[in-house]
N, C-alpha and C positions, 0 to 999 in steps of 0.2 A: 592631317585631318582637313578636310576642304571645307571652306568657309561660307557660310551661307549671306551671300552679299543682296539676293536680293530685295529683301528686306529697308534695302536704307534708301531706292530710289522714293520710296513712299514716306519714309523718316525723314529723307530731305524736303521734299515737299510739306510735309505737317510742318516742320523748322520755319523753313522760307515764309510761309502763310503765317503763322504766328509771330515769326519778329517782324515782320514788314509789313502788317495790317493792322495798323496803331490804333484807338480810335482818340487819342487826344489830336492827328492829324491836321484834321480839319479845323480845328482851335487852339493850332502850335503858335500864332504867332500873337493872337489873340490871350493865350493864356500867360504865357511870359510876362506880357504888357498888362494884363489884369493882377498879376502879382506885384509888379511896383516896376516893372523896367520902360523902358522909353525902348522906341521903333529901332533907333541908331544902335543902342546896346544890346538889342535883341542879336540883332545884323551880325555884329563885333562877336556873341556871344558861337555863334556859327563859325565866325572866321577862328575863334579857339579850337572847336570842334572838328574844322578843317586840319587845322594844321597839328592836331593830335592824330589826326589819322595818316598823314604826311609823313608822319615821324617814325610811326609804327605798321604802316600798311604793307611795304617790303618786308621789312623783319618778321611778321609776323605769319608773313607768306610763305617766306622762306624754311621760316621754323614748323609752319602745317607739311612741307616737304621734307624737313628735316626729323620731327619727332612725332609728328601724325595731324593729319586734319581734323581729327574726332576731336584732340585732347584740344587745339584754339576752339573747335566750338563749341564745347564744354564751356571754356572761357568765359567766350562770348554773350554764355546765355547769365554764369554769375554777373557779370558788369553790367548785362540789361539787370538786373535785377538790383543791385548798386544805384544804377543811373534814375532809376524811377520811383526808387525809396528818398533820393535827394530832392525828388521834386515834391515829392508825394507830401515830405514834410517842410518844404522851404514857408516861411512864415511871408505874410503877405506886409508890404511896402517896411520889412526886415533889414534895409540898409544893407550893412556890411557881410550881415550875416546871408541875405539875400541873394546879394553876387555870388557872394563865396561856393554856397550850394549848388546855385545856377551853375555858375563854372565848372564845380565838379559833375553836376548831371554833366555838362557835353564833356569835359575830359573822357567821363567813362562813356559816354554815347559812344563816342569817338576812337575809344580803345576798343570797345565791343564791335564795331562794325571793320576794325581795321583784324580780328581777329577773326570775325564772321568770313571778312569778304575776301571769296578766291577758294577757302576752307570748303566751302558747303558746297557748290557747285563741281569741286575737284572730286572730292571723296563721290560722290554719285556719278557723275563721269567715269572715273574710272571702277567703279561698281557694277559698270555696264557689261555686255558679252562684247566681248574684242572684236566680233565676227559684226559688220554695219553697223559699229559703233556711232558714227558720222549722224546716221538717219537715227539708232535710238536715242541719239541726245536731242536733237530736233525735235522728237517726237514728247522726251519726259520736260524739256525748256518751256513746250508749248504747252503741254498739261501745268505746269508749277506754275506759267505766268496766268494760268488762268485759273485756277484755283486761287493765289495770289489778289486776283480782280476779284472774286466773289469772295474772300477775306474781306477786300478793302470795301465791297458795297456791305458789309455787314458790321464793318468796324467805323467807315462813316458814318451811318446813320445812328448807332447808336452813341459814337461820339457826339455827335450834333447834339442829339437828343439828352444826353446824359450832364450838357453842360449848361443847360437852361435850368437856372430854379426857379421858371413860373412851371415849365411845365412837370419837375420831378415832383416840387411840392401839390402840384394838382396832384398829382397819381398817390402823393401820401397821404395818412389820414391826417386832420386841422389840427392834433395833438404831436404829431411827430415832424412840424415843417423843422427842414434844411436852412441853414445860414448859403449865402450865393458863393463864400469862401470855401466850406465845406463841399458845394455842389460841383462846384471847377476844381474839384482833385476827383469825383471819379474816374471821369475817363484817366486816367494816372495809376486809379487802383485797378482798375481792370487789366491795364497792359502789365502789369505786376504782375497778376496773374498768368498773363502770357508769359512770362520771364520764365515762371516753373515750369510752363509748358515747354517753353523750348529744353531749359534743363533735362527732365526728365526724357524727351526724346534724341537728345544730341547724347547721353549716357547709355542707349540702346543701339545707337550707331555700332557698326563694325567696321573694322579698318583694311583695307584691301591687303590680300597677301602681297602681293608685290611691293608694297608702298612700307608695312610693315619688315621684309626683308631689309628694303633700303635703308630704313630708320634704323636696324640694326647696324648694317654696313658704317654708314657714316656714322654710328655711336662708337663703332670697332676700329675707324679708320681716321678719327681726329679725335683729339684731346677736348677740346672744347665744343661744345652745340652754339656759342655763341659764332667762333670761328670759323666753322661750316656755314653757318647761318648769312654769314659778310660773304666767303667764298661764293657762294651760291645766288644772293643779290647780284655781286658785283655782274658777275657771270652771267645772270638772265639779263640785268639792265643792259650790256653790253650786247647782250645776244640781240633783246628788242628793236632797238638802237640804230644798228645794222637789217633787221629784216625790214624791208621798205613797206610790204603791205600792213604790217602791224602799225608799223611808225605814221603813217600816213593815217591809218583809221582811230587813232588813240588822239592824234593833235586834231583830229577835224570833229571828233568824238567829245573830247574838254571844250573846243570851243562850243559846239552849241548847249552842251550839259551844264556845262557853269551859269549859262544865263538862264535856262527854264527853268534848271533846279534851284537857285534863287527866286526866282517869280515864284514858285510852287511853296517855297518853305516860308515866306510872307503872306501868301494868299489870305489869308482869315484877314489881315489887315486891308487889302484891296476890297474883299468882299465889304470890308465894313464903307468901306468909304464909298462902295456903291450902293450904299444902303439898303443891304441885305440881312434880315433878319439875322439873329447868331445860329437859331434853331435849323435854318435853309442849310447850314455850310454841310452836316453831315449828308444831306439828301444831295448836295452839289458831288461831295466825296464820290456819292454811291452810285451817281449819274455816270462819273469818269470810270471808275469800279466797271460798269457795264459795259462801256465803250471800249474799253482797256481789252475783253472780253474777246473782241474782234480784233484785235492786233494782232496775234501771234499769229492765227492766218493768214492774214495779208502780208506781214513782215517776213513770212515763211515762202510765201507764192513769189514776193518781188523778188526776195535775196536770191531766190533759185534760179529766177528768169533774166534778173538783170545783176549788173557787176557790184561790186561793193561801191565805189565814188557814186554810181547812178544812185544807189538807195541812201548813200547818204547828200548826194545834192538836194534829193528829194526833200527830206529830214527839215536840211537846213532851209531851203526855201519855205516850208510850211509853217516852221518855226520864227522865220522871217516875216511871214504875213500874220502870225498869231502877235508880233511882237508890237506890230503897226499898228494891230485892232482894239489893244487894249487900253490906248494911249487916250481917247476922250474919254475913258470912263464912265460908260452911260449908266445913269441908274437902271439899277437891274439886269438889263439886257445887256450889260460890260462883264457879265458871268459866261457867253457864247463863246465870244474868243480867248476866257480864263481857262475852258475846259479845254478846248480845241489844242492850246498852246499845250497845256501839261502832258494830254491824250499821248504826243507824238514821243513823249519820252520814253515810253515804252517802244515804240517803235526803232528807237535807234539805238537802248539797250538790248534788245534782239539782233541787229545787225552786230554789233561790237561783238555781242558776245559770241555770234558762230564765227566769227573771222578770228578771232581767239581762241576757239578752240581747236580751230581748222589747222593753224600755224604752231600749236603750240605742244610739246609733247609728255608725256607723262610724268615724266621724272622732274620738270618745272611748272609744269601747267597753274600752281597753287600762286608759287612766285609772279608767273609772268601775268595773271590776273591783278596781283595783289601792284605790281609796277601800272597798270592801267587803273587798278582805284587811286594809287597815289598821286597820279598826274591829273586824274579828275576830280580830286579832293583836292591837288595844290591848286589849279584853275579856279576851282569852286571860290577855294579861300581867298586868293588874289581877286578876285567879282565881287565878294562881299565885300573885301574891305574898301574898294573903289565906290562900289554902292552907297556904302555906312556912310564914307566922306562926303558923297554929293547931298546924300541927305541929311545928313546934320549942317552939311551948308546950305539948303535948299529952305531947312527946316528955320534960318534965321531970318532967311528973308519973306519966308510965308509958309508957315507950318500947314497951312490947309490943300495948300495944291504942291505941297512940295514932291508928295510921291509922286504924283502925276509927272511933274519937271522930269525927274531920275528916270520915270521910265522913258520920257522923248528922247532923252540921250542914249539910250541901249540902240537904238534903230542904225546910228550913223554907225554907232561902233562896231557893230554885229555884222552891218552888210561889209563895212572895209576889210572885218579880218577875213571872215568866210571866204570873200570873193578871192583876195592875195591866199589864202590857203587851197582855194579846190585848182590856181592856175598854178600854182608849187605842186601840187600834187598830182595832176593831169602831164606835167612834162616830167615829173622826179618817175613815175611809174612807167612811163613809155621808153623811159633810159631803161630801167630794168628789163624791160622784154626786148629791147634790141642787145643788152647782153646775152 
């Protein structure tokens, strides 16, 4: 009976758009901190998050290759639904019990994304026609990231908007006003909702005959799914390891992503400190949302025209000069080089991911992704917890300017490793093709 797959490049898409277009975003770091945590714990509370996806990003990869990608995003979409009920109900400056929940929202963020990531984009990959597969993934990448960008313009602004209780209680009538504790969990119950959404369409997914035969094989040909699942890690990691253009784009790849996506997942806290409204942070969201809009194009036009090190020296330089510009802080107009810097993330998640799939082949593809979230989740987490320490040191000797301190010191460290990585990699790569 032949399988009717095409159906799931648009299931994937509806997926990707609903778990990745949050609207608490824009008042992730701000919301934490309004429930009782301090900046430093927040940070820490990431690097758990980190390193729960460290733990399980391989495995989890390995097993969408081993027992199906449909069934981790199935998963994926229960644990978002887990992780958003803990915040949803975390009691506010709750102590013990506070952490506790905290912690397990990111355990399960953390489990969910480590089960999401590698799963959703493999299953739709290979859902594709075999015949220019290359160009129709470029083609369904650049539509999801940009459906994706009009998610996120429609999930920041209403985050924004949804975490103010001057302006929800305006919009209510004078007998049904909101408590401001009550008003900072909607955005929290609305991504809830998104939770069932993903649910509901990751259950209509179909699993590729091929991928499906294989999952039988390996269930017919070892004893155990965990032991296939080790074989199968060890074997990609090994494989990546040894492929130099992978290797080269995955380390040059963690070092700039670790530091914007820390910048990014604080923002609400910078915004405040540049004295921006709380209301502005979702119209900021929706701003990047629209810019984001024009990346897939341009990140499509370079990768084609020029080599993979050129688009990513690009990356890094732009990200280089985002990180210089946000360092005096100016009020208000310190939000120019906040967008600019985030902006570019998307751009070097496009690069990574066609050079992964270029190198990568079907019967690993889920693995060998899930080995490049894990290495950019271990980076992520080792930044954060580098980060956490500066500022909780920063924070004793002046709590008011201390984020500013932490971020002057990203500049030295960012241009040293970059620079010692793209002259390791401009001579590691020119060995290869005199081979």
């Amino acid at each position: 009976m032949t399988q009717d797959l095409s159906k799931n490049a648009n299931r994937f898409i509806i997926f990707s758009v609903f778990y990745t277009a949050r609207s608490y975003y824009p008042v992730l770091a701000i919301l934490f901190l309004d429930l009782g945590l301090s900046l430093d714990q927040f940070v820490l509370l990431n690097l758990v998050w980190a390193a729960t996806i460290f733990l399980f990003e391989v495995p989890s990869g390995a097993l969408a290759d081993t027992i199906g990608r449909r069934k981790l995003l199935i998963a994926a979409s229960v644990l978002m639904i887990v992780e958003m009920t803990c915040l949803l109900f975390a009691p506010r400056d709750g102590g013990v019990l506070l952490l506790v929940l905290c912690t397990l929202n990111r355990i399960c963020s953390g489990l969910s994304e480590a089960c999401a990531s590698g799963a959703d984009e493999a299953i739709a990959y290979d859902s594709l026609p075999k015949e220019n597969r290359t160009a129709a993934w470029d083609s369904l990448l650049s539509k999801a990231m940009r459906w994706r960008s009009a998610g996120f313009v429609i999930a920041m602004i209403i985050g924004g908007l949804l975490y103010d209780p001057k302006i929800i209680n305006f919009l209510l009538p004078a007998s049904f006003q909101l408590t401001s504790d009550l008003v900072h969990r909607l955005p929290v119950a609305l991504v809830l909702l998104q939770a069932f959404v993903c649910l509901v369409f990751t259950l209509r997914m179909v699993e590729p005959a091929n991928q499906s035969e294989s999952q039988h094989t390996n269930r017919a040909a070892v004893k155990s799914t965990v032991a296939n699942t080790i074989r199968l890690t060890l074997n990609t990691a090994r494989w990546v390891v040894t492929n130099r253009v992978l290797l080269v784009a995955i380390l040059i790849g963690v070092a700039i992503d670790s530091i914007t996506r820390n910048f990014a997942t604080i923002n609400s806290s910078y915004f405040r400190m540049i004295e921006l409204p709380e209301w502005t942070y979702g119209f900021i969201g929706a701003i990047m949302g629209v810019l984001s809009w024009f990346v897939p194009a341009i990140a499509k036009r370079l990768n084609e025209r020029f080599s993979m090190l050129a688009n990513l020296g690009f990356t890094a330089a732009t990200c280089l000069i985002g990180l210089i510009v946000i360092i005096p802080m100016w009020p208000i107009y310190g939000v120019l080089p906040a967008i600019f810097l985030m902006t570019m993330m998307g751009f070097l998640s496009f690069t990574i991911s066609r050079v992964l799939h270029q190198e990568a082949d079907s019967s690993r593809r889920a693995t060998v992704l899930s080995v490049k979230g894990l290495v950019f989740n271990f980076g992520y987490g080792i930044f954060s917890l580098g980060f956490s320490g500066l500022l909780a040191y920063a924070s004793k000797e002046s709590k008011d300017i201390a984020l500013q301190q932490v971020l002057m010191w990203q500049v030295p460290y960012f241009t040293i490793l970059i620079v010692a990585l793209f002259v390791w990699a401009t001579f590691y790569l020119k060995r290869e093709i005199k081979v």
